[in-house]
N, CA, C and O of each residue as an XYZ file, in Angstrom:
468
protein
N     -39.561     62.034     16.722
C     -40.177     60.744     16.753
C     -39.907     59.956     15.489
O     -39.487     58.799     15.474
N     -40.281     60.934     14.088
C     -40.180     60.060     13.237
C     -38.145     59.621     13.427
O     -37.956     58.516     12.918
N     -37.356     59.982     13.765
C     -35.667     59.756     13.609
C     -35.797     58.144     14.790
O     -34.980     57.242     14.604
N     -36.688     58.025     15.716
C     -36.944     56.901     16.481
C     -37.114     55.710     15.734
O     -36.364     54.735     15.689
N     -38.348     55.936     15.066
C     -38.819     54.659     14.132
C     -38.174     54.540     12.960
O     -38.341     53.491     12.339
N     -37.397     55.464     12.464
C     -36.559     54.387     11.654
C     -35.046     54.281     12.180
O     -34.267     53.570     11.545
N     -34.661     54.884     13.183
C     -33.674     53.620     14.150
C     -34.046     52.523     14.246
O     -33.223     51.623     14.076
N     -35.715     52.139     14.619
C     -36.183     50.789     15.353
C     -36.002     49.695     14.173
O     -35.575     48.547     14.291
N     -36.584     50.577     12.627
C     -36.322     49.880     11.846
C     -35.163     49.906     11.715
O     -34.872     49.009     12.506
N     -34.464     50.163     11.417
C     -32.978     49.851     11.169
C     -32.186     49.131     11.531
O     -31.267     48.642     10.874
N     -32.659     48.850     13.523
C     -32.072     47.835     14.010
C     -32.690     47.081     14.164
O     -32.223     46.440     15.105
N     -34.057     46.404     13.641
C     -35.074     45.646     13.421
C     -34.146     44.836     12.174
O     -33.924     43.637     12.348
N     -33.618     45.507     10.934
C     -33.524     45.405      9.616
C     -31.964     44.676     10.038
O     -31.881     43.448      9.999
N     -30.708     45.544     10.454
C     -29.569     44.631     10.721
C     -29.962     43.739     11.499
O     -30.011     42.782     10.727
N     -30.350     43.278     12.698
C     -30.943     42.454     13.450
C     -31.072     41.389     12.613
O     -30.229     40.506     12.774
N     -32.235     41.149     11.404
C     -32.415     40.402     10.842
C     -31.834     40.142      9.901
O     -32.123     39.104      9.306
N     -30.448     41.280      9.261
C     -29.459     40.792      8.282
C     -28.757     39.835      9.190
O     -28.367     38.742      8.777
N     -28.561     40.314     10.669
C     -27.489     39.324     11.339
C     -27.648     37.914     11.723
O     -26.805     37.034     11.891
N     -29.467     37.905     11.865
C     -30.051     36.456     11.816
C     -29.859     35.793     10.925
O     -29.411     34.675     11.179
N     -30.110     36.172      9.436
C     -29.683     35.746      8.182
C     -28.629     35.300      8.047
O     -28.476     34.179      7.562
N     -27.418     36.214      8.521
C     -26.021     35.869      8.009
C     -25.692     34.432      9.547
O     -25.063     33.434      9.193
N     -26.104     34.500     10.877
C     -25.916     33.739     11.219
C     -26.366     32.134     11.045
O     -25.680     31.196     11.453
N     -27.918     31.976     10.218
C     -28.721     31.341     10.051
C     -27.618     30.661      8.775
O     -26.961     29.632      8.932
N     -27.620     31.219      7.956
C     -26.639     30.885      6.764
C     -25.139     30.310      6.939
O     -24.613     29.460      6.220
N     -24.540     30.992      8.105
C     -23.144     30.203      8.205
C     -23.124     29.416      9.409
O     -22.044     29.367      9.998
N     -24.549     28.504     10.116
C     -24.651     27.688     10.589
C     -24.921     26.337      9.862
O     -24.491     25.242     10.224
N     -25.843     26.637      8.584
C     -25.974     26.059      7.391
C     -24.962     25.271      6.895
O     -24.800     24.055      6.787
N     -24.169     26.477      6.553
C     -22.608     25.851      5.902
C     -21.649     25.294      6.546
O     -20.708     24.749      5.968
N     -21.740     25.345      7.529
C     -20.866     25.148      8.770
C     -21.269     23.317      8.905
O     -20.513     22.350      8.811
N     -22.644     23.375      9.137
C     -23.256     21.726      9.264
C     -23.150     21.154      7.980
O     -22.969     19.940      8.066
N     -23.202     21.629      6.658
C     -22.855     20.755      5.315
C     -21.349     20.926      5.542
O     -21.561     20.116      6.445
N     -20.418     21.108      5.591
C     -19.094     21.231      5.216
C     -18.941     20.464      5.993
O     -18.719     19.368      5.477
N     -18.941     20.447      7.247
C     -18.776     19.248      8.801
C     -18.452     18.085      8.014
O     -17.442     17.466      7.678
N     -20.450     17.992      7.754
C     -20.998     16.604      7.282
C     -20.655     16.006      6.201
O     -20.827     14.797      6.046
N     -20.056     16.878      5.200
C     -19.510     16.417      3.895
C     -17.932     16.530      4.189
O     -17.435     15.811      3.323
N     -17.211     16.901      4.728
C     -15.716     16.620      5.182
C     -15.565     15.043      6.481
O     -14.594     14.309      6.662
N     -16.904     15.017      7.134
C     -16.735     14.130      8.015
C     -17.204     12.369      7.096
O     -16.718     11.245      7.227
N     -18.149     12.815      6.357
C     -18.482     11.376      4.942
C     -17.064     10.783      4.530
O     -16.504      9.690      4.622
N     -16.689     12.353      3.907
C     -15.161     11.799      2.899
C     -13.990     11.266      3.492
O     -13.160     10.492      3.015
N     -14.061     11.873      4.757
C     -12.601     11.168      5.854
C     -13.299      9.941      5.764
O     -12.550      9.005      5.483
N     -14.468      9.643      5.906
C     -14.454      8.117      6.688
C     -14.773      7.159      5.319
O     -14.610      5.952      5.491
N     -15.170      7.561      4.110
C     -14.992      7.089      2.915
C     -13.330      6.648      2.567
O     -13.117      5.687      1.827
N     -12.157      7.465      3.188
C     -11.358      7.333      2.793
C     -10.605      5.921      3.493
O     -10.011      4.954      3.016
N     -11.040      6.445      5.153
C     -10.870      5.514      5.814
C     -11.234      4.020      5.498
O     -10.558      3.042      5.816
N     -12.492      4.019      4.774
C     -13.005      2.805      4.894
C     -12.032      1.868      3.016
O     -11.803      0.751      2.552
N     -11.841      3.276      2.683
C     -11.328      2.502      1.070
C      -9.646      2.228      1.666
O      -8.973      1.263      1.304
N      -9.321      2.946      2.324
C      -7.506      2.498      2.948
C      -7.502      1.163      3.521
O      -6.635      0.291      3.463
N      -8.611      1.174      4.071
C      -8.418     -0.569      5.230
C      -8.614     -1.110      4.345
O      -7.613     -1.722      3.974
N      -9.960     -1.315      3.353
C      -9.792     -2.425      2.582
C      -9.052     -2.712      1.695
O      -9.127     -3.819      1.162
N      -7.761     -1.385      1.151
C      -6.604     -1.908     -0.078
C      -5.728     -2.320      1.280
O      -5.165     -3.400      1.104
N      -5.508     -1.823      2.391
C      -4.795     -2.527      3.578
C      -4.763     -4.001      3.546
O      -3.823     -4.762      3.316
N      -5.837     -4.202      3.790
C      -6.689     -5.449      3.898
C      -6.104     -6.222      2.620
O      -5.038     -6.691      3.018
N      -6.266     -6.546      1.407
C      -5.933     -6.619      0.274
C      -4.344     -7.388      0.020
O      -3.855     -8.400     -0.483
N      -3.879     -5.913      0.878
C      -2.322     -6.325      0.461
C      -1.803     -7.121      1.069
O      -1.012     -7.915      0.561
N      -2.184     -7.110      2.580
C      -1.859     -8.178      3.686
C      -2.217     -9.479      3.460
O      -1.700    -10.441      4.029
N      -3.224     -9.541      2.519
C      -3.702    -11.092      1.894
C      -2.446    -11.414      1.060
O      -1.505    -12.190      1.225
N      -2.761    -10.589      0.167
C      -1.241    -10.741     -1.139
C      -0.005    -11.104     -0.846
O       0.715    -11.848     -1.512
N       0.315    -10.411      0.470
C       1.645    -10.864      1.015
C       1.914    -12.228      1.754
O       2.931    -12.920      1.797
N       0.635    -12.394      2.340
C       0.561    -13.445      2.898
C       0.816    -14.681      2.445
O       1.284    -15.675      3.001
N       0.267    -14.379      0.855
C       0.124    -15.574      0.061
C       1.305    -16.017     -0.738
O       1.645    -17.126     -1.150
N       1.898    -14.677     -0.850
C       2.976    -14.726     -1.382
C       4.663    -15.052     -0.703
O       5.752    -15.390     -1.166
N       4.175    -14.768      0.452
C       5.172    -15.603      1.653
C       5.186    -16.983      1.423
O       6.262    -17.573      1.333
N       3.950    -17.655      1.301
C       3.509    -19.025      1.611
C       3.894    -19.588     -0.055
O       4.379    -20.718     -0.102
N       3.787    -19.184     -0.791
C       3.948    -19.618     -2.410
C       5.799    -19.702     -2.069
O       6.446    -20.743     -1.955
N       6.255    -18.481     -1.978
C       7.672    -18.692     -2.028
C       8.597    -19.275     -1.376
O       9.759    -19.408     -1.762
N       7.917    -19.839      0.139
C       8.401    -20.860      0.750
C       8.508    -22.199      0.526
O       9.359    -23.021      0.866
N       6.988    -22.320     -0.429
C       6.985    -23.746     -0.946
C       7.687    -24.212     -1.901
O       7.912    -25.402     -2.120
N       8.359    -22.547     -2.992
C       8.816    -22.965     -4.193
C      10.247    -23.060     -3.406
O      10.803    -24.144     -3.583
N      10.962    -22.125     -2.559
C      11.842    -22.844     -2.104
C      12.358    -24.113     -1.820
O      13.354    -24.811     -2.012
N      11.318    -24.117     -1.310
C      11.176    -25.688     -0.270
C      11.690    -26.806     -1.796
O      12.690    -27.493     -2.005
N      10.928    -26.633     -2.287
C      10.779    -27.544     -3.547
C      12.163    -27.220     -4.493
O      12.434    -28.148     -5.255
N      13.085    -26.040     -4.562
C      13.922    -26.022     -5.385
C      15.140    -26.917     -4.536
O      15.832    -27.785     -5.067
N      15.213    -26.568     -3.351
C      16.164    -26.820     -2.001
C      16.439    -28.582     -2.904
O      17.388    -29.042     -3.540
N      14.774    -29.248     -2.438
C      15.074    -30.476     -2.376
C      15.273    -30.927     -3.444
O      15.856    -32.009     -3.373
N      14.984    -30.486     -4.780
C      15.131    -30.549     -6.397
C      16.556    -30.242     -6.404
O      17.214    -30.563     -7.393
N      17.129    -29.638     -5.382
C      18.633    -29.238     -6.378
C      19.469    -30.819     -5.487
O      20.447    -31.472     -5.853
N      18.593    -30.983     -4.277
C      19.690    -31.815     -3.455
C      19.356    -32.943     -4.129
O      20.307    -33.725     -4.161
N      18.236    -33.403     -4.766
C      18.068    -34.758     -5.653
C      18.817    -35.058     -6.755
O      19.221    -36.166     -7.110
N      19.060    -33.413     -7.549
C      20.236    -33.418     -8.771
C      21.601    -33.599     -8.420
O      22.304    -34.313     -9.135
N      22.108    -32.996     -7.320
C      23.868    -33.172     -6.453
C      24.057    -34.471     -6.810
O      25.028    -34.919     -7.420
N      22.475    -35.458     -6.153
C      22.725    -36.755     -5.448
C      22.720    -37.543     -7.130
O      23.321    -38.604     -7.299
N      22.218    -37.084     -7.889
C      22.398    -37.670     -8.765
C      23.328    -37.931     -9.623
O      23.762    -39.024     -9.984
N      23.776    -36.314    -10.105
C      25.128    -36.438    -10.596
C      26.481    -37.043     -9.283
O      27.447    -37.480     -9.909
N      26.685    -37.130     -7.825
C      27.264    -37.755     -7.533
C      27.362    -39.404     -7.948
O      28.446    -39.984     -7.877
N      26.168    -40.078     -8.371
C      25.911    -41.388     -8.332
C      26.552    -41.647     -9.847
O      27.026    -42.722    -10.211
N      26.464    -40.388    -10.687
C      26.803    -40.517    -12.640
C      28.151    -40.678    -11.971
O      28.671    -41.783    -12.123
N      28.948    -39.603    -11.115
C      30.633    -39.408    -11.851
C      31.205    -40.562    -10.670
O      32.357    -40.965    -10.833
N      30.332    -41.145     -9.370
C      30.912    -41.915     -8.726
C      31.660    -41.458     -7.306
O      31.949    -42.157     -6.335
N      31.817    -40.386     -7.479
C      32.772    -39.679     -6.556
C      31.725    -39.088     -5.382
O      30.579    -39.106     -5.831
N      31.776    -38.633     -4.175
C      31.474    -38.171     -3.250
C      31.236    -36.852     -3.078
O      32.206    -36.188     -2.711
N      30.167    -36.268     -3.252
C      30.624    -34.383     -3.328
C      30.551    -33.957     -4.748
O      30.239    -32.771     -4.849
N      30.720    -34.487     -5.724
C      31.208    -34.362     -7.014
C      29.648    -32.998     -7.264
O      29.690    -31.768     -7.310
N      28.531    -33.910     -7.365
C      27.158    -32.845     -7.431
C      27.077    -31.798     -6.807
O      26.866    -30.761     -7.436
N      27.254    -31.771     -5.074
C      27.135    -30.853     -5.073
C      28.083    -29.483     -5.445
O      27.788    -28.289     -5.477
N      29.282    -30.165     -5.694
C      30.496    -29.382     -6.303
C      30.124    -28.515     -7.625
O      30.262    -27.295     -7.706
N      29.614    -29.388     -8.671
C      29.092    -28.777     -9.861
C      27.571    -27.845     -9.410
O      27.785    -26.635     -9.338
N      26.735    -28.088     -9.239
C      25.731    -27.410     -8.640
C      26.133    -26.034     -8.121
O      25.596    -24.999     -8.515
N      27.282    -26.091     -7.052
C      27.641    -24.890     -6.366
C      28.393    -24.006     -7.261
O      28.242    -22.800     -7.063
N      29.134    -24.355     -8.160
C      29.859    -23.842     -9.111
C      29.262    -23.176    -10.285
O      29.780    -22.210    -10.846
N      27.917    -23.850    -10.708
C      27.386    -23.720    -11.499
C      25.876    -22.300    -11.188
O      25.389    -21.342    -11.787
N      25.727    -22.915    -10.105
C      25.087    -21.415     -9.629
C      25.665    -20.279     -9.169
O      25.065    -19.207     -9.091
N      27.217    -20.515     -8.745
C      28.008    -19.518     -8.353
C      28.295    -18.187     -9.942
O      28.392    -16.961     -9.995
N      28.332    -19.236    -10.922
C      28.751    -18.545    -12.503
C      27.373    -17.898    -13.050
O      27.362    -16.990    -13.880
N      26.156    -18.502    -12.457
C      24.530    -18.091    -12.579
C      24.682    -16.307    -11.842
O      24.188    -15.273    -12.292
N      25.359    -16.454    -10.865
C      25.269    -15.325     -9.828
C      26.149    -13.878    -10.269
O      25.973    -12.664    -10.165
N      27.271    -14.868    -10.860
C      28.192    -13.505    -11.455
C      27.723    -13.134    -12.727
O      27.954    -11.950    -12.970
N      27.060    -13.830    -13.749
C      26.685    -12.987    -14.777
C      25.046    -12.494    -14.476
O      24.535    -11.956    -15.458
N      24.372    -12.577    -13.554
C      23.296    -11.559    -13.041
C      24.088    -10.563    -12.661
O      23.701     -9.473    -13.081
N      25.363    -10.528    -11.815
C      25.785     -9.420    -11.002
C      26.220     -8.514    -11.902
O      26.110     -7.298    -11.744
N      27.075     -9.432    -13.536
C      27.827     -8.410    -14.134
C      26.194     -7.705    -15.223
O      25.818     -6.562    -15.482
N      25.801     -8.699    -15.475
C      24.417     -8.010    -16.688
C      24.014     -6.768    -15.881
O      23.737     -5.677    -16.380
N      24.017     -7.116    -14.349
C      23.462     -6.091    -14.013
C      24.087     -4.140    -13.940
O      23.509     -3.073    -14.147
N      25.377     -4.479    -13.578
C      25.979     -3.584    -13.801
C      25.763     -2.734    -15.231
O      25.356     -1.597    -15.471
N      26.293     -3.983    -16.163
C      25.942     -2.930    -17.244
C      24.567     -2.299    -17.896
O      24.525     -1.377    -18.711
N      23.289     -3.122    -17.257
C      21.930     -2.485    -17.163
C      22.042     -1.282    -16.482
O      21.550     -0.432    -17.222
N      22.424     -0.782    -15.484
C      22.669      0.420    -14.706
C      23.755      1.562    -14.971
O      23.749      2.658    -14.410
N      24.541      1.198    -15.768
C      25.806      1.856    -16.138
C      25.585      2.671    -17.610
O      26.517      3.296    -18.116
């Protein structure tokens, strides 16, 4: 009899280690969830808004560089027209203009080379 009762205890005793250990890694199981499921959506929420952010930036910056275009386009075609009207001749501006940014283009192309070289 007495080899009975402390079986009963015994499996009374694991019984309740196993409640314990299940009680405990249900515990951890619901904080880890809940603290892995916070930080995804913390992350989520900080990505959209630098998303958000940049799509402004670009936006704006589309719209800035179209205008400065816009504005060099007609600034360079006012200078052509001008120096055509100085030398008299037809074409003459935009001749120098094109020439003159063409020589703008090759010493970016060559500086650049030797920046890289």
């Amino acid at each position: 009899m007495a080899g009975k009762t402390k079986s009963k205890a015994k499996k009374k005793e694991d019984s309740f280690k196993d409640g314990l250990m299940l009680f405990v890694r249900e515990v951890a199981s619901k904080f880890t969830s809940s603290f892995l499921a916070n930080f995804i959506e913390q992350v989520k929420e900080e990505t959209q808004s630098k998303i958000d952010e940049t799509i402004i930036r670009v936006k704006q910056l589309i719209a800035t560089s179209f205008l400065v275009m816009t504005g060099v386009i007609f600034s360079l075609i006012g200078l052509a027209l001008i120096l055509e009207s100085v030398f008299n001749f037809p074409g003459t501006g935009f001749l120098i203009l094109g020439v003159f940014f063409l020589l703008v283009a090759f010493l970016f192309s060559f500086a650049n080379k030797k920046i890289n070289s």
